[in-house]
N, C-alpha and C positions, 0 to 999 in steps of 0.2 A: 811306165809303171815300175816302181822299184820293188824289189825282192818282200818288200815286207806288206803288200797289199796295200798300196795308194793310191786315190786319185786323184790329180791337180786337175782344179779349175781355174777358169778363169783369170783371176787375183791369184792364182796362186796360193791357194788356202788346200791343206789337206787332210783329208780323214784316215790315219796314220791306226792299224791295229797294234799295237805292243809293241811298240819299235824297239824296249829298253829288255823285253822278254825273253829268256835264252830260247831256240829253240831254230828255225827255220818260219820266216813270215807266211806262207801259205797255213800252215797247221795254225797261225794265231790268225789269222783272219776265219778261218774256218769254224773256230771258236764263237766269233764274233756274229756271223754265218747261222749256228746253231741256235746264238742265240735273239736273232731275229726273226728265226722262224719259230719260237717261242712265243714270243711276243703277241706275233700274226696269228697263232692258233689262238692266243688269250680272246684276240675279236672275231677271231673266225667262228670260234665254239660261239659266245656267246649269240651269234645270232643266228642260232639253231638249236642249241641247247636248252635253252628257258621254257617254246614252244609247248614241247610235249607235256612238263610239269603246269601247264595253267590249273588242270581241274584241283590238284593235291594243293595248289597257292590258294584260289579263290576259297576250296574246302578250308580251309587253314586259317587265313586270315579274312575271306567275307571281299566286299568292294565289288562283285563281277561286270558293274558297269561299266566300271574304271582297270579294268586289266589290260584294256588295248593298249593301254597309258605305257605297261611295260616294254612295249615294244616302239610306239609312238614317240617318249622320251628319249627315250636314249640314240633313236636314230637322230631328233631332232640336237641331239646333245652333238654326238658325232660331227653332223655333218654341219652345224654353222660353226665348230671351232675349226677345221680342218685348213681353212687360209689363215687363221692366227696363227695355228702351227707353224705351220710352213713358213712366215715370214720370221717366227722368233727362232725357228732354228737356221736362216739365212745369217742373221743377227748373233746370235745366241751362240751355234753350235749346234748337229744333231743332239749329242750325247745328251746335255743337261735337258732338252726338251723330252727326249728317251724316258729318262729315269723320272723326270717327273708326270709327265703322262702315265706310265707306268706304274708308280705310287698312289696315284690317283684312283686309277683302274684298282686297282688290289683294296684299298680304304675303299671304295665303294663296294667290291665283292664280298668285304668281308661285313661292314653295314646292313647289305641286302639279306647273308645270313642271319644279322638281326634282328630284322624288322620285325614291329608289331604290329603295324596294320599295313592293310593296301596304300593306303599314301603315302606313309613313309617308305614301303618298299618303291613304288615308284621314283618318290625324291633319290633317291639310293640308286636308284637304275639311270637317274639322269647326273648324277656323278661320275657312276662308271663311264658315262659315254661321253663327259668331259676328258676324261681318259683316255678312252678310246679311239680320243679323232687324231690325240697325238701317237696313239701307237700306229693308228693305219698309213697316214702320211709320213713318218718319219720313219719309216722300217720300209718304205721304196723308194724315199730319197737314199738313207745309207747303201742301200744295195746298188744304186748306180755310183756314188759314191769307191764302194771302192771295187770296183770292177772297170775295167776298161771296155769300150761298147761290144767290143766281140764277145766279151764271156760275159753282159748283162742279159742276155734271151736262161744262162744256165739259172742263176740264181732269180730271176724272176718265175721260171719254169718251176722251181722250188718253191717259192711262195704261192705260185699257185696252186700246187698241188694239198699247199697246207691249208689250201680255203676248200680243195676236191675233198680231203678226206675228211675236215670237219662235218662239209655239207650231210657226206655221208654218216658221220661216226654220232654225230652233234643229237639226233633227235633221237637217238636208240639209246644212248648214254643217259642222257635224261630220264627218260622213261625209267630206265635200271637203278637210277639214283630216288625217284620218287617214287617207286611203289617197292622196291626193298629196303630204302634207309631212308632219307627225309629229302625234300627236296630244299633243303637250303645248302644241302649238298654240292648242288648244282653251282652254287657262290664260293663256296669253300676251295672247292679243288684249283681254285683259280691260285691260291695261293702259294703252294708249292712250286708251280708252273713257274708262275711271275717272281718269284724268289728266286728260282735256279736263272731267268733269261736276266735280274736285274744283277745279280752277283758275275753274271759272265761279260754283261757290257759292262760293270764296273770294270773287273781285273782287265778287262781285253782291248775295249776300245778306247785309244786316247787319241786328242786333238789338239793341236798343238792350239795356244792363248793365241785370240785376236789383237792385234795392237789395239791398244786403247791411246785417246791422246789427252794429254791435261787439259781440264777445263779451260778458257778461256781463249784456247791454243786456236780454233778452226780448224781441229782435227778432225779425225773421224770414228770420234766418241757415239756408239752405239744408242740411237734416242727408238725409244718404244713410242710406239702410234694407238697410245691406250684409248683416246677419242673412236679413233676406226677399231678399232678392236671392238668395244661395246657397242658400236654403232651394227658394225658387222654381225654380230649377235644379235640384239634386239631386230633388227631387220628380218634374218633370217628366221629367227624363232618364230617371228609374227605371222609370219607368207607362210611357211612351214609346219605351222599350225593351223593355219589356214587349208591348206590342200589336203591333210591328213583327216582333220575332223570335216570337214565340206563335204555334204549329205550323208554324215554318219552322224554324229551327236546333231548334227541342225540343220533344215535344206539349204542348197547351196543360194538360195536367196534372200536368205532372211536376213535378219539384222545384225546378228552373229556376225556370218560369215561376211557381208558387206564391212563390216566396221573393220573384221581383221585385216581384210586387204584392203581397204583404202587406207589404217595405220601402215601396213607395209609399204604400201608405194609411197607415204611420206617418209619415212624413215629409208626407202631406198633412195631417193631426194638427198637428203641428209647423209648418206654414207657416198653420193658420189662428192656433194660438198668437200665434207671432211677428207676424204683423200686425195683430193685434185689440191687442198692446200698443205695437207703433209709434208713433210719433209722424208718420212720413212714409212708410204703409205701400207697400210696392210695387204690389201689389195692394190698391189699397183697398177697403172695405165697400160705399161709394156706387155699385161698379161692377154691386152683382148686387141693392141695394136700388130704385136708381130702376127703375120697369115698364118704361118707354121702352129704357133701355141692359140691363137684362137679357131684356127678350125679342128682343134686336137677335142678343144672345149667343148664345141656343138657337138660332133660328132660323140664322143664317149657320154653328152648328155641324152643323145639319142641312145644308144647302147643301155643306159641305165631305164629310159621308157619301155623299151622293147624286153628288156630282162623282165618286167615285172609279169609278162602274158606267159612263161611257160610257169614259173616259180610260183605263184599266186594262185594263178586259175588250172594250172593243168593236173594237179591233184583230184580238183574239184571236178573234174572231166572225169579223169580215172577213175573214179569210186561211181561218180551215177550215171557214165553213160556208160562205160566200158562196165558195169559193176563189179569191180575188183574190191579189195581188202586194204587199209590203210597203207602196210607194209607194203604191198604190193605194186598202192600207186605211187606212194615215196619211190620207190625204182625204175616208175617209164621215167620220172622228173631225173633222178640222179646218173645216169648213165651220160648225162655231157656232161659233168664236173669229174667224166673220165678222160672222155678224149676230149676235154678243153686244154690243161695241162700238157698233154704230148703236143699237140698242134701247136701248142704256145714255144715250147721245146723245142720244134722243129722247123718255126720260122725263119727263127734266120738265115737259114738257106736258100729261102724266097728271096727277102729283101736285101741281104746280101747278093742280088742278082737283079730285083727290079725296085729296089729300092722302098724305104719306107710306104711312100703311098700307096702305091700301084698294089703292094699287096695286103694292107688294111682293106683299099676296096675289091679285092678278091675275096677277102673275109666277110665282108658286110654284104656286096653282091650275092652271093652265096645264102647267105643268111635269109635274105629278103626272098627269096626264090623259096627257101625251104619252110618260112615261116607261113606264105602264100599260099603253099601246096597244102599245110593243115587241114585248111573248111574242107579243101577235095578228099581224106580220108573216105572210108566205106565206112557206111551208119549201120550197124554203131561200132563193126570194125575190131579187131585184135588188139590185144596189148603192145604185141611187137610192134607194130606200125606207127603208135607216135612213138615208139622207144625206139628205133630205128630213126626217127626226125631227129630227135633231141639229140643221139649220138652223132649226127651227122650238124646237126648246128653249134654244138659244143668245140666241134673242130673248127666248123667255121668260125665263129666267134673268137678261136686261141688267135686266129691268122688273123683280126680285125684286131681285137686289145691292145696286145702286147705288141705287137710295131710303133705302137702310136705314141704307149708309156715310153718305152726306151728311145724313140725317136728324140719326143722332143724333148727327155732329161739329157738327150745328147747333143741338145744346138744352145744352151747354157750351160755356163760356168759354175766352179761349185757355189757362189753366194748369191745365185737365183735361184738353183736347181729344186731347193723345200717350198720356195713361192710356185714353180711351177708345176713342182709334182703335185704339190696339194689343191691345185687349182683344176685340174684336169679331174682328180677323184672327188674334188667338192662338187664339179660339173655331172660326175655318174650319179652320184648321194642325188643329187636334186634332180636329175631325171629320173630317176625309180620312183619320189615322193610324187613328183608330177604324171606317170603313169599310172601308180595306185590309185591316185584319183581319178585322172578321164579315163583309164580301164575300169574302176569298177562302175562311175556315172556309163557309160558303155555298155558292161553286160547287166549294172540294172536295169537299163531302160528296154534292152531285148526279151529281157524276161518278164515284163510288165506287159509288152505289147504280146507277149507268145500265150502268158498264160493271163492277163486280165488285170486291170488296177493294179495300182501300185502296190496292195500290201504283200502281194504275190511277187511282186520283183526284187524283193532283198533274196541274192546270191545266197549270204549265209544261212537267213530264215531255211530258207527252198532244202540247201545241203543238208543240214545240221538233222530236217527233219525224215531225210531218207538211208537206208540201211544199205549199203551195196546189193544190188543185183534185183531189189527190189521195190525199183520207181517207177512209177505209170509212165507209160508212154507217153503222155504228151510234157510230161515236166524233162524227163529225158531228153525229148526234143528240143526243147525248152531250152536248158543248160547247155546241148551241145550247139544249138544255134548261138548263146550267150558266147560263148568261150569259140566260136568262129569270129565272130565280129572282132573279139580280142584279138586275136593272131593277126587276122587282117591292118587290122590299128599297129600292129607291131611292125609286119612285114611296111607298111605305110614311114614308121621310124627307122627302121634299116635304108629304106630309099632315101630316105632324108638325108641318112649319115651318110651316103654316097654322093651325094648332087655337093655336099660341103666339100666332101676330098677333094671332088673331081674339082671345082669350082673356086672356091676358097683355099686348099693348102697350094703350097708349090709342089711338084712334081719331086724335085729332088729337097730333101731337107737342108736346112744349114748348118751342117755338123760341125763341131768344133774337135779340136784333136785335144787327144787324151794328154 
């Protein structure tokens, strides 16, 4: 690593902070540093922020069928660009992928301020999260970028912390912005943010020009794979839509939902096509051939199933079986987005001694043990008791994650590193979509059977209609049997993500030197 914060990959390409800048290279990297944890807060808030203002949007502009859409969108936005990222800043460069994602995001936020009706804010939500999928993928590519692997646990440690304090800071915020000043508020403030993080990766970060070769030459002139790209898209949107509305807007039999996924499994047809004949596929082959990066894939897509059982359902726990207070239950849930961050912090001291694998599944084994012990709680039990789980899972979880991201940004060079970092988080994005659905199909059907017909099994119908501390006993029963069955399904995907490590990765990774 040279003085000025570089890292060579591969080819030989590097992500260079200010090399022409007077000063000492640490303080302009550090620059660069701040201003990708800008960035990360811009996606971190928004997917917690928005939340609390529903009632002041639907009051406002009306649609309350269509608000799920706010949320729905723009995760689906996110997560099918997030391999097109990745490979255009392979191609491309971070930077220019950076600042226009980040453009993107800001012209949506400031849009979403706009809006006049619920559709249109929606369309506006799913811009931002056209945005969004290049700010999340491309702010943990640069960070291993220019970090050498021993100091990439520091600055991930940092980014995650920018996702702990969002979780927390993210739904109180909003609140404060929509019932004191207006919640378009909420869009607004994005601006300032995203202006100071795009003025500091302007001045700070530069990369040196890729060779280009003249046409005709058989160089190795940069060709985009806009076929797979749109293929990639439409696919994903399709399945993704599918699992999101599938027994919410329609049952999961009907014709609705059949027609979306049998258009996805055509269109997944169609995107293996197109990229087995690419020349610069989006998605490429290497991503699901090497052991190392496709059992990184499974695995953080199970991480992403099992996230959904405490962040979803354990709220909903909180308030009607424990009958606590909104505030109150946001707090059993946030207390790992405390110690996830330190344990993330303090792993490399593990794998530094037992290597990547070995302590991902000390993270994930852990995890499945605490997730299990849940249903065994005392009914209906203390606060402290799942807030003591979650703190104790949060840790585990730093020691699962974060080995796996820095492992395998460590066994390629820099002009894979954006295909493979974004491949491993498009894997988590679609494991959470895929658990919000078999977990809630899950604890609706527990709830159906505990309290009688279906109409009694909608989760939120049940919540929405009880006040803390004060639900009859058998729907108490009810919900905390629901949200057992949850955990269990979870602890279920934690064993999953172990049997891949054990099974599938190699024992030692194939690290390539800095």
């Amino acid at each position: 690593m040279g003085g000025v914060g570089s890292a060579d990959g591969a080819d030989g390409t590097r992500s260079v902070v200010d090399e022409a800048a007077p000063g000492p290279g640490p303080d302009r990297r550090g620059a660069v540093v701040a201003a990708l944890m800008l960035a990360m807060a811009l996606a971190a808030l928004d997917a917690t922020i928005v939340s609390t203002a529903v009632p002041q949007i639907v009051g406002d502009l009306g649609g309350f069928s269509l608000f799920s859409w706010l949320f729905s969108g723009y995760l689906l936005a996110v997560t099918v660009t997030l391999p097109v990222y990745g490979k255009l800043s392979d191609t491309f460069g971070r930077k220019p992928v950076l600042v226009v994602g980040a453009a993107l995001f800001l012209l949506g936020s400031l849009l979403c301020a706009l809006a006049w009706n619920m559709a249109a804010l929606i369309a506006f939500r799913v811009l931002q999260g056209l945005g969004g999928g290049a700010l999340q993928g491309t702010v943990q590519t640069l960070a291993a970028d220019l970090y050498p692997l021993e100091e990439r646990p520091r600055i991930q440690a940092r980014l995650s912390t920018v996702w702990a304090v969002s979780a927390i800071a993210g739904p109180g915020l909003g609140g404060v912005l929509a019932a004191y000043a207006d919640w378009r508020w909420i869009f607004l403030i994005n601006l300032p943010v995203g202006a100071l993080a795009l003025w500091l990766i302007v001045r700070h970060l530069h990369e040196p020009p890729r060779e280009k070769s003249p046409r005709g030459t058989g160089g190795t002139r940069p060709r985009i794979d806009w076929a797979g790209a749109l293929a990639v898209f439409a696919c994903g949107g399709v399945l993704l839509t599918a699992l999101v509305q599938g027994g919410v807007a329609w049952p999961w039999l009907s014709a609705p939902s059949l027609a979306l996924f049998a258009a996805g499994l055509v269109l997944l047809a169609a995107v293996v096509v197109i990229e087995r004949r690419a020349a610069e596929p989006i998605i490429p082959g290497w991503v699901w051939r090497r052991r190392t990066i496709a059992a990184v894939n499974l695995a953080l897509g199970a991480l992403g199933v099992l996230m959904v059982a405490p962040t979803v359902f354990l709220p909903t726990y909180a308030q009607s079986v424990l009958g606590l207070a909104p505030v109150a239950a946001g707090f059993v849930l946030s207390v790992w987005t405390l110690s996830w961050p330190v344990s993330a912090a303090l792993s490399q001291h593990v794998y530094r001694r037992i290597g990547f694998r070995d302590t991902a599944m000390l993270g994930i084994g852990t995890a499945a043990l605490l997730l299990f012990a849940f249903p065994f709680l005392p009914y209906p039990g203390q606060a402290w008791q799942p807030a003591l789980l979650m703190l104790l899972l949060g840790g585990a979880l730093g020691l699962f994650q974060l080995p796996l991201i820095v492992g395998v940004q460590s066994t390629v060079g820099w002009s894979e590193r954006g295909t493979a970092t974004a491949s491993v988080l498009f894997c988590r994005q679609t494991g959470q979509t895929v658990g919000a659905a078999a977990f809630g199909a899950i604890a609706n059907g527990v709830l159906a059977a505990r309290l009688g017909g279906t109409a009694a099994g909608d989760l939120d119908s049940v919540t929405r209609a009880l006040d803390p501390g004060t639900a009859g006993e058998p729907v108490r029963r009810a919900v905390a049997d629901a949200v057992h069955a949850v955990y269990l399904g979870a602890a279920g995907a934690a064993a999953l993500a172990f049997l891949v490590l054990l099974l599938v990765a190699p024992r030692r990774f194939p690290v390539l030197p800095d």
